[in-house]
PASEBA-1860 file (N, C-alpha, C; in nm, 3 decimals):
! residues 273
1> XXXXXXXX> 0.086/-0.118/0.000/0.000/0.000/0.000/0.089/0.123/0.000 ~ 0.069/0.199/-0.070/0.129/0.333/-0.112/0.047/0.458/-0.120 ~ 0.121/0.574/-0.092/0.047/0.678/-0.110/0.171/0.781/-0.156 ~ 0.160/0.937/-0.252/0.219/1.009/-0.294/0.152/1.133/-0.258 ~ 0.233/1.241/-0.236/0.181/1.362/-0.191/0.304/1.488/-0.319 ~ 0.303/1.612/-0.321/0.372/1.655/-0.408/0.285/1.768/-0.352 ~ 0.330/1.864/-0.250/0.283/1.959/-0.195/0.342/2.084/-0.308 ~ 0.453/2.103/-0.334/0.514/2.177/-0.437/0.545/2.093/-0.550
9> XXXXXXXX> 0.627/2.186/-0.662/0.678/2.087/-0.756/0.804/2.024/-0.733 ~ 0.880/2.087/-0.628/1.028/2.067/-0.599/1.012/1.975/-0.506 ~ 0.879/1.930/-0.445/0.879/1.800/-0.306/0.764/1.735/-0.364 ~ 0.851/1.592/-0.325/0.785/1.461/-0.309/0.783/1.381/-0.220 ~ 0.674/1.359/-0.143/0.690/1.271/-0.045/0.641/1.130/-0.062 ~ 0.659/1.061/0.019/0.663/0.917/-0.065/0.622/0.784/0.059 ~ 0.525/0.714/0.073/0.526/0.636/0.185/0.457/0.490/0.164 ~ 0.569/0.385/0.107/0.505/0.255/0.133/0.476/0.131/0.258
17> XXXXXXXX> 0.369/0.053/0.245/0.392/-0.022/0.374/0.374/-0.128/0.252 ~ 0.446/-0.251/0.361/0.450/-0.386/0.262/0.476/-0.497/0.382 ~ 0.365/-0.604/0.315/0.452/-0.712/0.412/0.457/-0.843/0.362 ~ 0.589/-0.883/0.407/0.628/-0.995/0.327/0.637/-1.132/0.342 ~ 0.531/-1.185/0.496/0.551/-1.271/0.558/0.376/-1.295/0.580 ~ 0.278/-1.307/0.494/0.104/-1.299/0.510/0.145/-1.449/0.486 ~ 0.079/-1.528/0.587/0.044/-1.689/0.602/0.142/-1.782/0.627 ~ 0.277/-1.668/0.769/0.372/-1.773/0.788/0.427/-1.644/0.898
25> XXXXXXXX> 0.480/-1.737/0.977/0.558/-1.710/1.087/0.690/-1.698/1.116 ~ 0.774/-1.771/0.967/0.954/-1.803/0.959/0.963/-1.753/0.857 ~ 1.108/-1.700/0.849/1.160/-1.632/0.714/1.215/-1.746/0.645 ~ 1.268/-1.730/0.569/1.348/-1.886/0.454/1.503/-1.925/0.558 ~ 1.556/-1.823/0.639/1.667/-1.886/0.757/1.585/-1.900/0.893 ~ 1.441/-1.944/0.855/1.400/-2.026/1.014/1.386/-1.878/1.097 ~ 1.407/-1.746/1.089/1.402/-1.659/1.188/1.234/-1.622/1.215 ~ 1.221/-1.572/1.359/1.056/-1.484/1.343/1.005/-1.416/1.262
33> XXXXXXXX> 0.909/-1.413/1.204/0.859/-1.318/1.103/0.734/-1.269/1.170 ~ 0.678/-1.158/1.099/0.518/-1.103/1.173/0.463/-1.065/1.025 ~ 0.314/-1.075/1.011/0.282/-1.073/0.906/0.247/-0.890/0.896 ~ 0.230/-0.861/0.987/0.220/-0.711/1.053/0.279/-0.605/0.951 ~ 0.220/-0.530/0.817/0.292/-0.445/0.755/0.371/-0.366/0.794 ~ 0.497/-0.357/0.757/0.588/-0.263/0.795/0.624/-0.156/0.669 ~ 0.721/-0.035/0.705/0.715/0.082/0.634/0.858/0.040/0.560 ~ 0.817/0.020/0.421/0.883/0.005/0.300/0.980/0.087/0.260
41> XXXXXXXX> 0.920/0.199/0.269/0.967/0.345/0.216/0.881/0.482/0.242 ~ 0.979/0.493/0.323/0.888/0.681/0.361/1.031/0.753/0.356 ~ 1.015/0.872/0.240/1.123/0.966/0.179/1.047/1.055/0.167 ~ 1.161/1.176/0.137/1.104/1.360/0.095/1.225/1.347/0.011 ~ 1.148/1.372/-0.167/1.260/1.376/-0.250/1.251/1.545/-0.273 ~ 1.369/1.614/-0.306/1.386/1.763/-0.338/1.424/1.752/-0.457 ~ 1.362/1.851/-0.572/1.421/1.829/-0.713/1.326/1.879/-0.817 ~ 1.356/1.925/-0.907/1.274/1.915/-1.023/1.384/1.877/-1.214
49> XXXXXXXX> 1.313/1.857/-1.224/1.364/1.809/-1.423/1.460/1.900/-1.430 ~ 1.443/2.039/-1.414/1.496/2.143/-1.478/1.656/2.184/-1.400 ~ 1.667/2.093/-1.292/1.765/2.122/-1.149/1.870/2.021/-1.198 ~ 1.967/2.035/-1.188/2.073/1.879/-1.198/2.076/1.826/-1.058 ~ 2.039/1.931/-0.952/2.051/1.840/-0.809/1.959/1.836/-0.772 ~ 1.993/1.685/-0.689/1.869/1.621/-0.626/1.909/1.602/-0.458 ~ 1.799/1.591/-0.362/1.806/1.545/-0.229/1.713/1.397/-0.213 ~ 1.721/1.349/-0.156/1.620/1.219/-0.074/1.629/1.206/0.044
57> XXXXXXXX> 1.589/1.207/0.106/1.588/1.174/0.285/1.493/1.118/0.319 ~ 1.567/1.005/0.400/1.392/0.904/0.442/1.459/0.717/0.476 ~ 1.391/0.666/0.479/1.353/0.515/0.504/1.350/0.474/0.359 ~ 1.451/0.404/0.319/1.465/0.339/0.170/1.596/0.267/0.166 ~ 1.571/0.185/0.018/1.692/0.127/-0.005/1.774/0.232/-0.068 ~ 1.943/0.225/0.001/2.024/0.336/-0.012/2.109/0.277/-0.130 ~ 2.092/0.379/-0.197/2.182/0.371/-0.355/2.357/0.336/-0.345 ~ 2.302/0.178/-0.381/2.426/0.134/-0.383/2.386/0.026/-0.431
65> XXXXXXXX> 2.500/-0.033/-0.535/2.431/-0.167/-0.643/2.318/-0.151/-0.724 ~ 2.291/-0.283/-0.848/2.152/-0.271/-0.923/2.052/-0.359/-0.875 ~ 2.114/-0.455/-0.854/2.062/-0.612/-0.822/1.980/-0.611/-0.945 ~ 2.008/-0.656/-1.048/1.913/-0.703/-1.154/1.836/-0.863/-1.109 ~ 1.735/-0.857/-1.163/1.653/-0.957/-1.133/1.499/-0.957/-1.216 ~ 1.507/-1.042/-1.281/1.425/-1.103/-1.385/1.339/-1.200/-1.330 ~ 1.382/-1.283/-1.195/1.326/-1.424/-1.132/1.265/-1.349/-1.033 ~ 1.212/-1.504/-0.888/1.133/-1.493/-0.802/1.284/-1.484/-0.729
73> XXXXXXXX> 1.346/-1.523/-0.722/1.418/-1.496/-0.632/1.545/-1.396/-0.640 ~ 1.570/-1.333/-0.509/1.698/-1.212/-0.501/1.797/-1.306/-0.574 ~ 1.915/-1.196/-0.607/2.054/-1.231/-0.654/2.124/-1.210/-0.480 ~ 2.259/-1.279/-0.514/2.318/-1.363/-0.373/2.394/-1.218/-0.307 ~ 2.363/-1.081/-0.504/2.421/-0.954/-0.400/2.348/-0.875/-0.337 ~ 2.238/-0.898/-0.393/2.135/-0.825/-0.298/2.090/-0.867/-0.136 ~ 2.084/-1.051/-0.169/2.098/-1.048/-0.016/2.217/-1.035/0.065 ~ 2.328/-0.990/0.024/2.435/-0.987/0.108/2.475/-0.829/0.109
81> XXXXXXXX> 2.372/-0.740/0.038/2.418/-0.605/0.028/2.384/-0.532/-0.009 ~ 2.255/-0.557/0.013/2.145/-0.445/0.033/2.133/-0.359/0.127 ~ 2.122/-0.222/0.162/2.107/-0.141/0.281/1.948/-0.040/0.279 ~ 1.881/-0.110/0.349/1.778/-0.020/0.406/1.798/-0.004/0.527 ~ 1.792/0.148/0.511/1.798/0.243/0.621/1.764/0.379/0.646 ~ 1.775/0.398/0.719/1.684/0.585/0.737/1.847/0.673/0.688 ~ 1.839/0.764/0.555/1.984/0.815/0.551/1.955/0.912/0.439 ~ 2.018/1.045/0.380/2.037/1.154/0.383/2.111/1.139/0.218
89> XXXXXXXX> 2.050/1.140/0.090/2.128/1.156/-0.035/2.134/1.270/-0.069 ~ 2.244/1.313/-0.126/2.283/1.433/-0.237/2.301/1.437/-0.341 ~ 2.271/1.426/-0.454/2.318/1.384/-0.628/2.334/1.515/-0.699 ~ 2.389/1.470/-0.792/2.352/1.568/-0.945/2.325/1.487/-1.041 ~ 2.269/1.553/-1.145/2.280/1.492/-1.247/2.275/1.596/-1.383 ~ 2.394/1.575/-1.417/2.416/1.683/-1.544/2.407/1.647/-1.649 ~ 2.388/1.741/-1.759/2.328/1.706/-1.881/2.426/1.614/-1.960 ~ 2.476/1.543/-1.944/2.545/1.429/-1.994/2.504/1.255/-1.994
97> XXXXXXXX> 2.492/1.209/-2.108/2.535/1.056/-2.116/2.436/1.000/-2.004 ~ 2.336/1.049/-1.925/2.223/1.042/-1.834/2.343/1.004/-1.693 ~ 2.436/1.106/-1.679/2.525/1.071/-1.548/2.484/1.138/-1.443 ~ 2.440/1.007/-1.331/2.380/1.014/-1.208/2.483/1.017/-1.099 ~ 2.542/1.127/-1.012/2.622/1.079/-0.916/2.585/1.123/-0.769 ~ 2.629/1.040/-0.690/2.544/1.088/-0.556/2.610/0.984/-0.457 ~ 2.586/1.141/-0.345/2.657/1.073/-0.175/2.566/1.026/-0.073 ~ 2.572/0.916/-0.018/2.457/0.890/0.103/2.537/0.921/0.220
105> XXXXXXXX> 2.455/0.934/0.319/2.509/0.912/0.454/2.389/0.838/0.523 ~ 2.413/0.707/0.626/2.338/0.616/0.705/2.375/0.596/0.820 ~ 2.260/0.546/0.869/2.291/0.511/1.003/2.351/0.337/1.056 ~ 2.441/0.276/1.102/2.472/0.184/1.151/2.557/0.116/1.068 ~ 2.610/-0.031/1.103/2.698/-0.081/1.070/2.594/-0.203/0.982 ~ 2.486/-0.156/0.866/2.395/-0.184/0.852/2.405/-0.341/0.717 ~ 2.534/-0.260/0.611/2.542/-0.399/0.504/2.623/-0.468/0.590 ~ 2.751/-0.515/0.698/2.772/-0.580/0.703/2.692/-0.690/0.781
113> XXXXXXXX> 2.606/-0.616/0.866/2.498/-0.758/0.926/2.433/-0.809/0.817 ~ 2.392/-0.734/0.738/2.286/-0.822/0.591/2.368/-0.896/0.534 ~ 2.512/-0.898/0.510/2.597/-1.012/0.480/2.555/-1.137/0.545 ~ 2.572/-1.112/0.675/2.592/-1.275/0.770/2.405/-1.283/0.818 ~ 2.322/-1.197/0.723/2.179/-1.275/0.754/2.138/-1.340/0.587 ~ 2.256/-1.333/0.461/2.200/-1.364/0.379/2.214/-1.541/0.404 ~ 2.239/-1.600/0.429/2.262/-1.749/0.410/2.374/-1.767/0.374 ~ 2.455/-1.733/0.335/2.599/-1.760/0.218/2.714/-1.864/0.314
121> XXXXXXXX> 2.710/-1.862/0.437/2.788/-1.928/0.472/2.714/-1.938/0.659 ~ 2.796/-2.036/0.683/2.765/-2.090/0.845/2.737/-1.982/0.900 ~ 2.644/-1.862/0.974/2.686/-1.794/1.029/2.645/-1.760/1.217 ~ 2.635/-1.922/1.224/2.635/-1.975/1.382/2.755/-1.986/1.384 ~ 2.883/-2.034/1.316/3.006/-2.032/1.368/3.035/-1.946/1.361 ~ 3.075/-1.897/1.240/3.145/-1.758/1.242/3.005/-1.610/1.256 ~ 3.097/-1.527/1.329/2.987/-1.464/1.379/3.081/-1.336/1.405 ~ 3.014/-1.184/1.467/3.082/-1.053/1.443/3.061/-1.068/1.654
129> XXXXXXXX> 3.142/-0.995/1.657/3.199/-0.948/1.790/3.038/-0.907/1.879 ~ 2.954/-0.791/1.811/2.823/-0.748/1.831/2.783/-0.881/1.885 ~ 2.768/-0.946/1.766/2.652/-1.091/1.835/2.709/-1.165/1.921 ~ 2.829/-1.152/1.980/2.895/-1.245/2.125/2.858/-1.147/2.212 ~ 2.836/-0.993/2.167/2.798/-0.901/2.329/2.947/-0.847/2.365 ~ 3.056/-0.875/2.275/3.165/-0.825/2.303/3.176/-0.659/2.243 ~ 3.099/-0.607/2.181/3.151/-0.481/2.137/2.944/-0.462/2.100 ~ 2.945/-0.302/2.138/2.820/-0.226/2.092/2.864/-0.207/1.952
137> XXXXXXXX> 2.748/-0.207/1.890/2.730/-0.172/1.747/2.727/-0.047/1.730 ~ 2.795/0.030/1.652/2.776/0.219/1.623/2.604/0.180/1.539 ~ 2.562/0.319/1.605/2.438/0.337/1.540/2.459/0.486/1.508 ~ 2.535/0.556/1.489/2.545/0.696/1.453/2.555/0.726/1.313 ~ 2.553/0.840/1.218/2.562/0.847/1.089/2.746/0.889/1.056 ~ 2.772/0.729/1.093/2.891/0.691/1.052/2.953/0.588/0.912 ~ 2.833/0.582/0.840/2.835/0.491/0.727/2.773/0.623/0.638 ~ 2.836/0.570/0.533/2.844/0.666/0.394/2.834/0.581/0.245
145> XXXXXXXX> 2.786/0.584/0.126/2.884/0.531/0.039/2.849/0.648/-0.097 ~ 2.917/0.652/-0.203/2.947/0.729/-0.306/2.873/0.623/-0.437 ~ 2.825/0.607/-0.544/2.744/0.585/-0.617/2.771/0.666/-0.726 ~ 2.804/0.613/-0.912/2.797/0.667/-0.983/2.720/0.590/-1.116 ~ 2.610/0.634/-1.165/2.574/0.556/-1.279/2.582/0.650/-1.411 ~ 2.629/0.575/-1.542/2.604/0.668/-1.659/2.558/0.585/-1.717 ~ 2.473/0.644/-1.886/2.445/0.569/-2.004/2.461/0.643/-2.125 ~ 2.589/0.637/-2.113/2.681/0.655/-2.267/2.554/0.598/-2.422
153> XXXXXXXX> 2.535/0.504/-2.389/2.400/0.477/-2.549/2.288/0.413/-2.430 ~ 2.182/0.429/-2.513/2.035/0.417/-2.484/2.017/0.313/-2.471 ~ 2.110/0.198/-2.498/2.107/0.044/-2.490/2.178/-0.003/-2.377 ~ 2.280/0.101/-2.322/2.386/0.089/-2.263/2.419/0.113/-2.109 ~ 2.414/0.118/-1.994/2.389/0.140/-1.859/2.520/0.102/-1.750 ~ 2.597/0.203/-1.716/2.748/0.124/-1.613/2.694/0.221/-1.523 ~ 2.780/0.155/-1.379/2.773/0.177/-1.294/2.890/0.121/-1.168 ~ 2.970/0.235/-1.072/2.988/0.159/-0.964/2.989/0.246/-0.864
161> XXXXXXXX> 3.043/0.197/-0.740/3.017/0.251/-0.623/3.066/0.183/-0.493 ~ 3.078/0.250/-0.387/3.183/0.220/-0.335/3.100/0.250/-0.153 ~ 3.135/0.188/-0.090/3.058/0.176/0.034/3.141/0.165/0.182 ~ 3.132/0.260/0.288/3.223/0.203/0.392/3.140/0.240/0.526 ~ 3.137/0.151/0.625/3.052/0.095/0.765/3.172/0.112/0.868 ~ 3.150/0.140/0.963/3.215/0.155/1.148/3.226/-0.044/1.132 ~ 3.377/-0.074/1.211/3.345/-0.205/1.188/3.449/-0.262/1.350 ~ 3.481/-0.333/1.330/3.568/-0.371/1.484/3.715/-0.353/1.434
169> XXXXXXXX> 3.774/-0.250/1.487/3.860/-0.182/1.487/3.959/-0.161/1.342 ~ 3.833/-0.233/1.233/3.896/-0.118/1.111/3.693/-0.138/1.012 ~ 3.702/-0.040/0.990/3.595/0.015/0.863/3.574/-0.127/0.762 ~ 3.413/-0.147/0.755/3.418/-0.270/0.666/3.345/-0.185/0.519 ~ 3.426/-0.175/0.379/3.441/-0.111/0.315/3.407/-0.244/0.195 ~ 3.300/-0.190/0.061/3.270/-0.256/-0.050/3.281/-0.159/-0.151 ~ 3.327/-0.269/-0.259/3.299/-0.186/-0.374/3.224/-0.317/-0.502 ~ 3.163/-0.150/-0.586/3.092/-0.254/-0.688/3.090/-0.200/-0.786
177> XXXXXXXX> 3.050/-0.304/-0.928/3.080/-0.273/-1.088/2.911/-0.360/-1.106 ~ 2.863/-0.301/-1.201/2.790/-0.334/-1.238/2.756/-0.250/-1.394 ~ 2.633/-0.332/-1.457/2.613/-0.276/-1.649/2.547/-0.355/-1.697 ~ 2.457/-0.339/-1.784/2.352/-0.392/-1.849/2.328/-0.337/-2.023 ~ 2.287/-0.440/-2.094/2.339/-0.423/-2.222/2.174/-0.491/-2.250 ~ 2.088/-0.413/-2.352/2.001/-0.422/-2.411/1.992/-0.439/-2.583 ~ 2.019/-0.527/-2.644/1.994/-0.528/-2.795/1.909/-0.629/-2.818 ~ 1.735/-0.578/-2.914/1.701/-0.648/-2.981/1.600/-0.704/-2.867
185> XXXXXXXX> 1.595/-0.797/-2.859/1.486/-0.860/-2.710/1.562/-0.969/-2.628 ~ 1.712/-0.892/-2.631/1.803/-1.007/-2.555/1.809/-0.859/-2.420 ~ 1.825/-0.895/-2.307/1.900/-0.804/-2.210/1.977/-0.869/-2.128 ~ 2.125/-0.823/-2.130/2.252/-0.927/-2.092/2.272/-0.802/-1.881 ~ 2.268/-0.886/-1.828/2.307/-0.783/-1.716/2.425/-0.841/-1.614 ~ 2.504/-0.721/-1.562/2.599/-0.826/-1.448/2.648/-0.792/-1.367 ~ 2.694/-0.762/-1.231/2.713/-0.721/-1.099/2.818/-0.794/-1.049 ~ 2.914/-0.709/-1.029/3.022/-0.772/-0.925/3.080/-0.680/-0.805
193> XXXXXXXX> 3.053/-0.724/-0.706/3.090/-0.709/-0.548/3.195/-0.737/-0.497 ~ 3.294/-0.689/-0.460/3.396/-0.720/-0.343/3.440/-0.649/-0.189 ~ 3.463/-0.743/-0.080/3.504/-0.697/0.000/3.623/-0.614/-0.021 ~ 3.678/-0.487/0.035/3.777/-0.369/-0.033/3.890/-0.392/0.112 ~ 3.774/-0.416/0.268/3.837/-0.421/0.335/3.717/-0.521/0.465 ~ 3.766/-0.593/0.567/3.653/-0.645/0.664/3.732/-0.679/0.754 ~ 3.629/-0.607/0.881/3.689/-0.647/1.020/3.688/-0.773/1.021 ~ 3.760/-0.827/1.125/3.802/-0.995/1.131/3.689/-1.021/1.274
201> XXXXXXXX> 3.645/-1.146/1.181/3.521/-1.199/1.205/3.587/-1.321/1.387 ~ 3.425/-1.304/1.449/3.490/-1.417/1.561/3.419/-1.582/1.517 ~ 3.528/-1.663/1.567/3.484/-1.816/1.544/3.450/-1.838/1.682 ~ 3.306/-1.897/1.688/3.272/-1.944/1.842/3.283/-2.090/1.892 ~ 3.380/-2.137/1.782/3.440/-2.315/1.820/3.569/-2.326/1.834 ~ 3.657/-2.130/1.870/3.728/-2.101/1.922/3.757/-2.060/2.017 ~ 3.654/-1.959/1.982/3.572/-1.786/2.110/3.706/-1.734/2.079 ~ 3.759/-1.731/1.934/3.859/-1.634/1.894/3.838/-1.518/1.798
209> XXXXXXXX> 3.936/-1.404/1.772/3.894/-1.343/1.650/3.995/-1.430/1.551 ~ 3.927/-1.459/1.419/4.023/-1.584/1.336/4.173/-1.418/1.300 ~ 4.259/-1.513/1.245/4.348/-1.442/1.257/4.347/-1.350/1.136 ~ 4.346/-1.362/1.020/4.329/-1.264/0.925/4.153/-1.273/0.882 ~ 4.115/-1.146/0.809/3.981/-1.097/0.778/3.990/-1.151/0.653 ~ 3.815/-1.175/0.624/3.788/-1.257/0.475/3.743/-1.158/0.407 ~ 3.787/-1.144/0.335/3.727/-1.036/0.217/3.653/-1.128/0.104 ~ 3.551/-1.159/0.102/3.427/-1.215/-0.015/3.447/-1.148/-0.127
217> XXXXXXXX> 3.360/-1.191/-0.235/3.357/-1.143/-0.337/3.199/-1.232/-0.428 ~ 3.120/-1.178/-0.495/3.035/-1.218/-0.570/2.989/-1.172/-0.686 ~ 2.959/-1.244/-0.772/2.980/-1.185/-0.920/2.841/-1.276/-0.958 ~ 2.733/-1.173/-1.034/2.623/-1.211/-1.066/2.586/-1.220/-1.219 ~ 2.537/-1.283/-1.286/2.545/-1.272/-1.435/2.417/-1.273/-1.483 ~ 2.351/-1.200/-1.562/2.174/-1.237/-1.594/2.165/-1.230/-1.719 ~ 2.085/-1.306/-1.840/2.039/-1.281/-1.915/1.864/-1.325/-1.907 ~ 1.818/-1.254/-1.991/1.707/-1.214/-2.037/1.626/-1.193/-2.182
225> XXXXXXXX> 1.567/-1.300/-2.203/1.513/-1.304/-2.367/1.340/-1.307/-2.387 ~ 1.290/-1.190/-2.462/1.189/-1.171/-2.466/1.109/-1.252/-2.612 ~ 1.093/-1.385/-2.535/1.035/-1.491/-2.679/0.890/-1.388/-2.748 ~ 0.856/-1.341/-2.688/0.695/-1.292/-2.740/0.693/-1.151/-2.634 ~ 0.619/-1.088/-2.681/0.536/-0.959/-2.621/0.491/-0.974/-2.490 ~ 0.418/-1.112/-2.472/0.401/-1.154/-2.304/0.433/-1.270/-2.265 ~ 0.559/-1.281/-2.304/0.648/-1.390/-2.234/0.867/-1.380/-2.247 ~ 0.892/-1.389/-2.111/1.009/-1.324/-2.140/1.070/-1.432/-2.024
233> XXXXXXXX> 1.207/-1.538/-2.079/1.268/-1.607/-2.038/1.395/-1.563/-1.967 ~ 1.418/-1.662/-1.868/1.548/-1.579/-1.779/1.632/-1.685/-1.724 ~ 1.760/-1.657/-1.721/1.856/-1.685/-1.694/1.981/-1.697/-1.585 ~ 2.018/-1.690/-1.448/2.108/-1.615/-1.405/2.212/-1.713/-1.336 ~ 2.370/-1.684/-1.338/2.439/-1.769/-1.250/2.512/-1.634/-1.188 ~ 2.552/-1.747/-1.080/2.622/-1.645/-0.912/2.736/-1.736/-0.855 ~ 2.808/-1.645/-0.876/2.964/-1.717/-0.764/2.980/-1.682/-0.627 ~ 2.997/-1.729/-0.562/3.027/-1.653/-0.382/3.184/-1.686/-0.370
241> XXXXXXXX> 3.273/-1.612/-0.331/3.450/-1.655/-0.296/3.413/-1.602/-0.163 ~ 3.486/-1.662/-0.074/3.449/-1.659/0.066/3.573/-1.636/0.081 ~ 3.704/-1.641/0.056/3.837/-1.587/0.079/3.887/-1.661/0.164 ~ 3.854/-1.816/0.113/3.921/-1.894/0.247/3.860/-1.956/0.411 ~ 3.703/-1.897/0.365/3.676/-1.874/0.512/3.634/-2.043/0.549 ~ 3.560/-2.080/0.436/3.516/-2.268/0.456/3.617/-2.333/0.519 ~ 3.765/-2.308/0.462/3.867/-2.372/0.461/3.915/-2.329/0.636 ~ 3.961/-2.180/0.650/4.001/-2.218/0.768/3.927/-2.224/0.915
249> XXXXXXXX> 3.790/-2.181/0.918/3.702/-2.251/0.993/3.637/-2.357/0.972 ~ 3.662/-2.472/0.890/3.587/-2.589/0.844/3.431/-2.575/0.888 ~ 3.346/-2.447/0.836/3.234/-2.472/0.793/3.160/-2.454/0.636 ~ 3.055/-2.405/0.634/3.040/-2.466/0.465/2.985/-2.312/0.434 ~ 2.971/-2.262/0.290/2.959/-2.181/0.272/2.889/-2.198/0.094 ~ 2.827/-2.125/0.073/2.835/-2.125/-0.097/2.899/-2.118/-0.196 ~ 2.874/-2.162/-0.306/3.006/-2.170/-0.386/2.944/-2.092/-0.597 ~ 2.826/-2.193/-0.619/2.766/-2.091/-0.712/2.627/-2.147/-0.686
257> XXXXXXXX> 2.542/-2.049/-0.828/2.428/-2.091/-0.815/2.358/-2.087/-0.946 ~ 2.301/-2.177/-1.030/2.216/-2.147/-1.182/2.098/-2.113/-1.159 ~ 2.057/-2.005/-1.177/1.870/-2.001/-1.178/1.798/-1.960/-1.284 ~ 1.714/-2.042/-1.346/1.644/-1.989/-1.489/1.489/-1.972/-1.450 ~ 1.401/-1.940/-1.497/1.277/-1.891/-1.510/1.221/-1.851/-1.569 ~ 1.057/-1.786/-1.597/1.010/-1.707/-1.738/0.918/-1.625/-1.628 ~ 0.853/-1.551/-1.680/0.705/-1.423/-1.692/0.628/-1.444/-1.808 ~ 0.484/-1.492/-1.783/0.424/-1.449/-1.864/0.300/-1.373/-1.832
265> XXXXXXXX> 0.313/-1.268/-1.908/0.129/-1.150/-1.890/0.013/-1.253/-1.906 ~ -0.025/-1.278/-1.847/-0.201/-1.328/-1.884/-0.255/-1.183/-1.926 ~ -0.288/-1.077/-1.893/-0.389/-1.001/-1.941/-0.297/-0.849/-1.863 ~ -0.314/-0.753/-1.950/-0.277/-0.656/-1.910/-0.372/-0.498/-1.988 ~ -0.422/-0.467/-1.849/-0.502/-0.312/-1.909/-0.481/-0.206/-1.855 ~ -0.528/-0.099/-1.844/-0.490/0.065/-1.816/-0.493/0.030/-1.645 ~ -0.404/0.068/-1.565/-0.338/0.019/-1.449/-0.334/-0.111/-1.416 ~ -0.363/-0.214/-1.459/-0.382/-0.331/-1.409/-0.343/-0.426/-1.448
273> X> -0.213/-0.527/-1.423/-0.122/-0.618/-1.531/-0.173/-0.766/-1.459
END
């Protein structure tokens, strides 16, 4: 459920509720769920067409990555690096090549917990300092990241961006490449993620901090082929590099993943698909 307001032309306010758990109690990692709508997105965008700068402030996903996705299910970067949070954008965008660039600022040490809640690896063994109760989590607007997208041709779409979080006693810092290529009724898309820098994680079948930090990495690949007008086939594989971590905590972790799928329109009319 959504609603839009546009008190001037230069403000937009913006407020969704959504919920993603109607006729179940567990998330897909076994955690509590409530079927209870929660707030999606509530922002105040500042801006008009005619302005190259823009503001956003609010409760949203913070601009960083594409996550392309064609299927029912997320890509392995979105669940490991996605950030919703309440936080503060600045952009421009100048009359060029459609180049979007823009600074966030957020609150908390927010993508690296969505790392160790995506599934990707054990994360009852290995685990962050916070969840032993050994160190408070910063909740201050000490996380930032920088974001740049252009589209040089109309077919054509790059992008990267660069991300850094308060972490146990050094900054846990990402960066990302991503681009999407449209010809004809093929759309080729692809995303790659790496750890830049990560605090060193604790093993609790030690109750140590392991001795060097894992820096991950994931690389997402999608294609997309539109057989007919209302039917469009899909494609995607995903690597996870864990940097060693399976190996020197002997637990298990992901390694890739193939996922194909289609869409098809049954019926589509003036608002209603």
């Amino acid at each position: 459920m959504g609603a839009e307001v546009t008190p001037a032309d230069f403000v937009a306010g913006t407020l969704i509720l959504q919920s993603e758990y109607v006729g179940t109690s567990r998330t897909n990692q076994d955690g509590s769920a409530s079927a209870t709508p929660q707030v999606d997105k509530a922002t105040i965008s500042l801006g008009r067409e005619d302005v190259p700068v823009y503001g956003i402030f609010g409760w949203r996903v913070q601009p960083f990555g594409a996550f392309y996705n064609h299927l029912i299910t997320d890509p392995m970067t979105q669940d490991a690096y996605e950030v919703k949070r309440t936080g503060a954008t600045l952009g421009v965008k100048p009359p060029l090549w459609g180049l979007d660039i823009s600074g966030t600022v957020y609150q908390g040490e927010t993508q690296i917990g969505k790392l160790f809640e995506a599934d990707l690896f054990d994360s009852s063994v290995v685990t962050r300092r916070t969840s032993q109760r050994l160190r408070e989590e910063r909740d201050g607007l000490r996380s930032f990241n920088v974001t740049g997208a252009v589209t040089p041709l109309p077919e054509l779409t790059l992008g990267l961006g660069y991300l850094s979080e308060p972490g146990d006693s050094r900054r846990n810092q990402t960066g990302a490449l991503w681009g999407a290529l449209s010809m004809w009724d093929v759309t080729l898309e692809g995303e790659y993620m790496l750890a830049l820098a990560r605090e060193r994680f604790w093993n609790t079948n030690t109750g140590a901090l392991l001795r060097d930090s894992a820096e991950e990495r994931i690389l997402a690949v999608g294609l997309a082929y539109k057989l007919r007008p209302d039917l469009t086939l899909a494609g995607r594989y995903e690597q996870f590099w864990d940097d060693g971590l399976r190996s020197k905590t002997r637990i298990w972790s992901a390694e890739s993943r193939f996922s194909v799928g289609g869409s098809y329109t049954l019926w589509k009319g003036e608002g209603f698909t």
